[in-house]
PASEBA-1860 file (N, C-alpha, C; in nm, 3 decimals):
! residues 156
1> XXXXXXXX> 4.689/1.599/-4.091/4.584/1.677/-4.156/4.642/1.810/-4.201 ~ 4.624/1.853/-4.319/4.655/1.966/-4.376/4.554/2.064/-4.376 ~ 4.589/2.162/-4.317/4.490/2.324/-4.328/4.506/2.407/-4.443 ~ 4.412/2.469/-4.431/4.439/2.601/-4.536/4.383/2.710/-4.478 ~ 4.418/2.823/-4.520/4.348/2.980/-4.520/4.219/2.966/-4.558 ~ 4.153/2.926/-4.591/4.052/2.931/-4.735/3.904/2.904/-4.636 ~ 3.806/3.036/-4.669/3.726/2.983/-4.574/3.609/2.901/-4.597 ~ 3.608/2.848/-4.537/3.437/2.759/-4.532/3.347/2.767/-4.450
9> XXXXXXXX> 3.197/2.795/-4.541/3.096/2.784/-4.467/3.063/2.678/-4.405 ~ 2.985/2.665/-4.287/2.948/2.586/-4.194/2.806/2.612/-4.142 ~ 2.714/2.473/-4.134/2.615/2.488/-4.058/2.637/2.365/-3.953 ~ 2.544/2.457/-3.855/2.548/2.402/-3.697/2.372/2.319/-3.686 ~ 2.378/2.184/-3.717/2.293/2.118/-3.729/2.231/2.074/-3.601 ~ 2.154/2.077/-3.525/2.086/2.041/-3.402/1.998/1.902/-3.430 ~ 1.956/1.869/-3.310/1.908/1.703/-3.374/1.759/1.713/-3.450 ~ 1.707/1.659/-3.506/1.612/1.637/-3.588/1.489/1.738/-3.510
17> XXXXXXXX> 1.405/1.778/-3.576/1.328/1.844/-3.473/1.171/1.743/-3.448 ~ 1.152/1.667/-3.564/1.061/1.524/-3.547/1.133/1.483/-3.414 ~ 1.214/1.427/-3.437/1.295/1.351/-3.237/1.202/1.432/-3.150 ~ 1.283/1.554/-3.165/1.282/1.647/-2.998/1.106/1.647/-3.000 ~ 1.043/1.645/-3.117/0.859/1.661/-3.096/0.807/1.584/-3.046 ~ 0.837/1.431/-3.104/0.809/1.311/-3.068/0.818/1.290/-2.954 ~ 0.935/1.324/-2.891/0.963/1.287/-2.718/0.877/1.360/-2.620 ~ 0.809/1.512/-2.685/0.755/1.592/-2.604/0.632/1.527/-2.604
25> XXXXXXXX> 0.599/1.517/-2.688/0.415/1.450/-2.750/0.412/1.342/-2.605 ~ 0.569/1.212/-2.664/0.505/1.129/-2.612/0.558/1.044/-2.485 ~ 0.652/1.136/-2.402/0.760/1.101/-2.356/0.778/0.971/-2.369 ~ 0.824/0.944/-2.463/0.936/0.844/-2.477/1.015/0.850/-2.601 ~ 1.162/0.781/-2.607/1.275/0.818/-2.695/1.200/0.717/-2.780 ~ 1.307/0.733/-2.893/1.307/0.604/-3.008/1.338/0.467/-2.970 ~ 1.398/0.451/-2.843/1.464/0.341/-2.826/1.414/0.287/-2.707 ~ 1.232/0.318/-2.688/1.152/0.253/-2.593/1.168/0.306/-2.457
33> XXXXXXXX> 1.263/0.402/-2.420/1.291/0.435/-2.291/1.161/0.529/-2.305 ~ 1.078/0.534/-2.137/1.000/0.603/-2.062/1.067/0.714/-2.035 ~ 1.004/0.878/-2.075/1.084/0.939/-2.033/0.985/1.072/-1.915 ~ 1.095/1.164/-1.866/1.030/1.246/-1.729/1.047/1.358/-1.811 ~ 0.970/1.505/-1.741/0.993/1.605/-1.773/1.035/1.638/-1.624 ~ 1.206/1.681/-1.573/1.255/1.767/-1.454/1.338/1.830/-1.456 ~ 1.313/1.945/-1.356/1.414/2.074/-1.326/1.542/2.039/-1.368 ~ 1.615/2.120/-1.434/1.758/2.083/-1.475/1.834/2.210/-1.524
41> XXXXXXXX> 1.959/2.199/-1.539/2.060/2.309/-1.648/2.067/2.235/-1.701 ~ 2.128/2.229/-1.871/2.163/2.171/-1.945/2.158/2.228/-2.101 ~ 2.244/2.196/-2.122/2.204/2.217/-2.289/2.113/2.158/-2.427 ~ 1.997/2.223/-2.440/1.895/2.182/-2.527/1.994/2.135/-2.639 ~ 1.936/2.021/-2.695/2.016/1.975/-2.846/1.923/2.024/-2.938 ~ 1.789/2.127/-2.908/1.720/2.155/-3.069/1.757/2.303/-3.064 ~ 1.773/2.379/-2.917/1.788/2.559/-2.982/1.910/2.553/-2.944 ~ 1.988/2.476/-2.895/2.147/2.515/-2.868/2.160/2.607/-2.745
49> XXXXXXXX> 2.113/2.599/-2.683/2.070/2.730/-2.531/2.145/2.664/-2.412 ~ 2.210/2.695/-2.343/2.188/2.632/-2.249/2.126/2.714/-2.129 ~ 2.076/2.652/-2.020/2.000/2.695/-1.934/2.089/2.774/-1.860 ~ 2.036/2.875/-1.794/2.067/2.963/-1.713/2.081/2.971/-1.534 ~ 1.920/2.900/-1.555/1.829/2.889/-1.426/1.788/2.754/-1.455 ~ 1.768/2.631/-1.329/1.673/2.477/-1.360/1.548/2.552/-1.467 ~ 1.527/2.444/-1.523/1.409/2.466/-1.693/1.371/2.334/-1.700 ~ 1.232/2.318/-1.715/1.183/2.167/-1.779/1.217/2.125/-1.901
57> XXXXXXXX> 1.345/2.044/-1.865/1.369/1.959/-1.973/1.381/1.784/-1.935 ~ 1.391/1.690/-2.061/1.353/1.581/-2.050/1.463/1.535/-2.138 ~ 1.522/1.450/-2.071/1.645/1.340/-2.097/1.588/1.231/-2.179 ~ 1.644/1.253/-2.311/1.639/1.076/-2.377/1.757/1.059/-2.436 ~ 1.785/0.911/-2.509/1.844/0.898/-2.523/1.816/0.933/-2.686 ~ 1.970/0.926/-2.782/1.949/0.971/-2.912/2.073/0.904/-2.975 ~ 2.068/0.915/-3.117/2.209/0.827/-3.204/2.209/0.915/-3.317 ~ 2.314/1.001/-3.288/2.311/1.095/-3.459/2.393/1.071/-3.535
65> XXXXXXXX> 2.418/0.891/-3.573/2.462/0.838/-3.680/2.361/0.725/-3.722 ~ 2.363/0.704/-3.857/2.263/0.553/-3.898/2.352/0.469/-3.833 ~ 2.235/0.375/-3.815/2.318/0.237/-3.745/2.376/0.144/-3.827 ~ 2.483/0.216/-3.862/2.526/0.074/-3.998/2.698/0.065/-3.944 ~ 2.723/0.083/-3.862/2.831/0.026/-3.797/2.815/0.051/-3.642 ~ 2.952/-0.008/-3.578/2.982/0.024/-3.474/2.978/0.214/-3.418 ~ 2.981/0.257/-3.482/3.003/0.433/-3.427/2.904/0.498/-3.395 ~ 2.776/0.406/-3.450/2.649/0.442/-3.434/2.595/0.455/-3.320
73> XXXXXXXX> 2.709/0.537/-3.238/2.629/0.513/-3.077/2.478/0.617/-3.001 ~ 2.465/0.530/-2.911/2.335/0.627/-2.855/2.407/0.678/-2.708 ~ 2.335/0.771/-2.702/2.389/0.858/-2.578/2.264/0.928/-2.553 ~ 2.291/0.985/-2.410/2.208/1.068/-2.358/2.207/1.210/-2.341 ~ 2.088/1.286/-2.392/2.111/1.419/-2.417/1.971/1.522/-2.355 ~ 1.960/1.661/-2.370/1.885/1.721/-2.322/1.773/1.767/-2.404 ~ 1.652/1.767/-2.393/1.600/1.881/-2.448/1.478/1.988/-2.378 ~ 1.436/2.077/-2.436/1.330/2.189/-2.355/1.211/2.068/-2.370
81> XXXXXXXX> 1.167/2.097/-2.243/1.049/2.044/-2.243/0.943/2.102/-2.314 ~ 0.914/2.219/-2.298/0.837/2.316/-2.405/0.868/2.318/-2.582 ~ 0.810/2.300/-2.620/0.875/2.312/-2.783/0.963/2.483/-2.773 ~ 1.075/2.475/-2.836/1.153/2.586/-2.858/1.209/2.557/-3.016 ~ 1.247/2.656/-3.043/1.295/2.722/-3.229/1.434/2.626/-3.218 ~ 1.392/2.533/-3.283/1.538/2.435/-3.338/1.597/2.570/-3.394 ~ 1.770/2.506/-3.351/1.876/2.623/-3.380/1.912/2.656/-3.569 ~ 1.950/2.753/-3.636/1.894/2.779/-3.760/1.950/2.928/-3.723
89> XXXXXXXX> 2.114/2.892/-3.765/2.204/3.002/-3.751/2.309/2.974/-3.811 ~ 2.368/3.065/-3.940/2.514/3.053/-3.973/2.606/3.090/-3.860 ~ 2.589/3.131/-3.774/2.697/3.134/-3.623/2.694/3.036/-3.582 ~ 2.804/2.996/-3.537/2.898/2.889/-3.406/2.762/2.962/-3.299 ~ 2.734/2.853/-3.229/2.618/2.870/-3.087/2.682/2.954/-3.010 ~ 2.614/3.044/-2.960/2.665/3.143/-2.878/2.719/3.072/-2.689 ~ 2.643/3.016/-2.693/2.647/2.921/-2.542/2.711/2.826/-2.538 ~ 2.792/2.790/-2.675/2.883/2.688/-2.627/3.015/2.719/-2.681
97> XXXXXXXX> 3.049/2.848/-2.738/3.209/2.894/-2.764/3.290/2.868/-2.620 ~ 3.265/2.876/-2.497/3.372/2.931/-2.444/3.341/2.778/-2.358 ~ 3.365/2.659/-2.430/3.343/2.548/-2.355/3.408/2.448/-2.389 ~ 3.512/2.384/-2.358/3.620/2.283/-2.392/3.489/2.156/-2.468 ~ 3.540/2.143/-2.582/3.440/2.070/-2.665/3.597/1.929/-2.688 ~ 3.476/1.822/-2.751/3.585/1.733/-2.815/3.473/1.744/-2.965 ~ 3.567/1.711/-3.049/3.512/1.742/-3.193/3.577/1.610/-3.276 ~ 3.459/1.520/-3.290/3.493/1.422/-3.385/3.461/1.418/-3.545
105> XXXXXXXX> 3.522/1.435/-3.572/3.574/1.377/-3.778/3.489/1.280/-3.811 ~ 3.379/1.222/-3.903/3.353/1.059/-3.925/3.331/1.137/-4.089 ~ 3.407/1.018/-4.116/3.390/0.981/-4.313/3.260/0.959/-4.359 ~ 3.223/0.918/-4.463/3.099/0.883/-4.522/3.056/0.785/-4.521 ~ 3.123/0.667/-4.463/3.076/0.575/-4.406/3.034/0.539/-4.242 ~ 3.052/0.663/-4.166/2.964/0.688/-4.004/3.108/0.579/-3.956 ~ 3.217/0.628/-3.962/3.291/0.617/-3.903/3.397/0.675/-3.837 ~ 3.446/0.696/-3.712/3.501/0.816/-3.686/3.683/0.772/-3.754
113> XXXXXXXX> 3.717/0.925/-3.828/3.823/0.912/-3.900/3.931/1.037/-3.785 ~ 3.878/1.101/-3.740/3.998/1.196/-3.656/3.925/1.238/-3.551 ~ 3.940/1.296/-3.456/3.914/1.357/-3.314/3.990/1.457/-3.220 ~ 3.981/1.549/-3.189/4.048/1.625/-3.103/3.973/1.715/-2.993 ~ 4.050/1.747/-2.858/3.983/1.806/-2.788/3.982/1.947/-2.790 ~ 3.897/2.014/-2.847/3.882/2.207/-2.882/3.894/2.279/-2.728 ~ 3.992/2.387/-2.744/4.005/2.449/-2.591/3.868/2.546/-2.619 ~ 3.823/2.613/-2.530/3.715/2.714/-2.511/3.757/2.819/-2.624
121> XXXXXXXX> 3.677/2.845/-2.765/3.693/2.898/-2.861/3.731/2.867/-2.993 ~ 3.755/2.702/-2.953/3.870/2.712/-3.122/3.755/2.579/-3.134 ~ 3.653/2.519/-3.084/3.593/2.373/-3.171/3.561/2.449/-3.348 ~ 3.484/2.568/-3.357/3.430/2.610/-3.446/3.568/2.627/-3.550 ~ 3.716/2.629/-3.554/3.813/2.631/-3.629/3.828/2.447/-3.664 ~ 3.840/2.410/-3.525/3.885/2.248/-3.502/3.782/2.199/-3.651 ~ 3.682/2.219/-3.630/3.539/2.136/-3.733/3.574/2.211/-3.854 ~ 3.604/2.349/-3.900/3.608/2.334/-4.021/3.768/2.328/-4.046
129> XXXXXXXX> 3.866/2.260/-4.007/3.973/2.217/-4.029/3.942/2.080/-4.084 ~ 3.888/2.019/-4.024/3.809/1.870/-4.050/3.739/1.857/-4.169 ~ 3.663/1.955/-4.219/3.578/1.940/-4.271/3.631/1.990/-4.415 ~ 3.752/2.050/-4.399/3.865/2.109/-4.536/3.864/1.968/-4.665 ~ 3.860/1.858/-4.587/3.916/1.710/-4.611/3.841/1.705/-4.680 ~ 3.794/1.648/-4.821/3.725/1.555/-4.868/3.640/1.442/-4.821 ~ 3.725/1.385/-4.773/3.668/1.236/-4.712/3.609/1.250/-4.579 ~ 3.567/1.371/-4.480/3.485/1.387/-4.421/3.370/1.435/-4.426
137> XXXXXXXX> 3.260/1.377/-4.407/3.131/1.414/-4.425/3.038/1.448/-4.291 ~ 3.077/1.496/-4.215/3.000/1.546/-4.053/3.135/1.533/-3.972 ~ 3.029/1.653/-3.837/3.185/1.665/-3.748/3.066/1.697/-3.676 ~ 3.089/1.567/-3.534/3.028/1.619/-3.396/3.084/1.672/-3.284 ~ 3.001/1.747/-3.248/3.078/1.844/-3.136/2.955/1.779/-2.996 ~ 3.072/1.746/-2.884/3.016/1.680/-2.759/3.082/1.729/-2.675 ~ 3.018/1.714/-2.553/3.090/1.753/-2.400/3.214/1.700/-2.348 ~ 3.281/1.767/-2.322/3.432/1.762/-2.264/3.448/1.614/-2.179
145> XXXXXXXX> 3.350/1.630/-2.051/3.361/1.542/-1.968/3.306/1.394/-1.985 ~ 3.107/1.441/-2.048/3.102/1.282/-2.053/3.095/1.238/-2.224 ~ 3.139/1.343/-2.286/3.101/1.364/-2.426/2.997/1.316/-2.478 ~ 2.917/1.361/-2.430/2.754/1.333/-2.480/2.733/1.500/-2.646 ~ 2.641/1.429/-2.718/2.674/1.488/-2.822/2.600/1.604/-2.781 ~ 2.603/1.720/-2.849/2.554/1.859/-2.889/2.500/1.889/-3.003 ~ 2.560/1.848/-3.111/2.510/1.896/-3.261/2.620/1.869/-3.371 ~ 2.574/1.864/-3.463/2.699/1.818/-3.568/2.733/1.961/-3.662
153> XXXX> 2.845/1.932/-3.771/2.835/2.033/-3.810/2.875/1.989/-3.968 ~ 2.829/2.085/-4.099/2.854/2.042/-4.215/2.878/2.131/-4.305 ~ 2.940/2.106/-4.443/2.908/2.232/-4.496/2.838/2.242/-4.571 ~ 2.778/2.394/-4.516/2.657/2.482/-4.587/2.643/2.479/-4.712
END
């Protein structure tokens, strides 16, 4: 992959905010799972926050690719149980710079084309290095350990 100097804007896309409503309304995901509202830390996927102190949030599961191949996976993620301000910031999330991210590449066909693991500070370089390319069209940023997703990113 070739870099450049040259900068690019970037937005930090959080998951749909229909999803995160839908699940609150009715606890349950898209994909028929029953869901709970309990004490937890974690990182909301609609304001990008992560908790401080346990907060009512509610685990479903989610897929932030169309299902038209294999990459289309579902995973499990967080959100506030309370409705909170889907994230809607030209800044990199403040709560997740200093957090070993893995940052996947997928082309325009929802397939993953590159991947690497971002040390604490550099995912927000890693994604728009990725995103320099032509032939990439989204870059998700997920957790180190079980890489469950966080938010994607595109350009602005």
């Amino acid at each position: 992959m070739t870099t450049t100097n040259i900068a690019l804007a970037l937005a930090y896309v959080p998951i749909p905010d229909e999803i995160a409503s839908e699940a609150r309304r009715t606890l349950q995901d898209r994909f028929g799972h029953q869901l709970a509202v309990a004490r937890n830390q974690g990182p909301c996927r609609s304001c990008l926050r992560i908790s401080k102190a346990p907060e009512d949030l509610i685990l479903l599961s989610y897929q932030p690719l169309p299902d038209t191949n294999p990459y289309a996976e579902i995973g499990p993620i967080f959100i506030h149980a309370h409705e909170c301000t889907p994230y809607d910031s030209p800044d990199f999330p403040a709560d997740l710079i200093e957090r070993e991210l893995v940052v996947r590449a997928y082309n325009f066909d929802g397939r993953i084309a590159d991947a690497t693991v971002a040390a604490p500070g550099e995912a927000q370089r890693a994604a728009a290095d990725f995103l320099r390319s032509d032939s990439i069209a989204e870059v998700h940023l997920r957790a180190r350990s079980y890489t469950c997703f966080y938010f994607k990113v595109v350009r602005a």
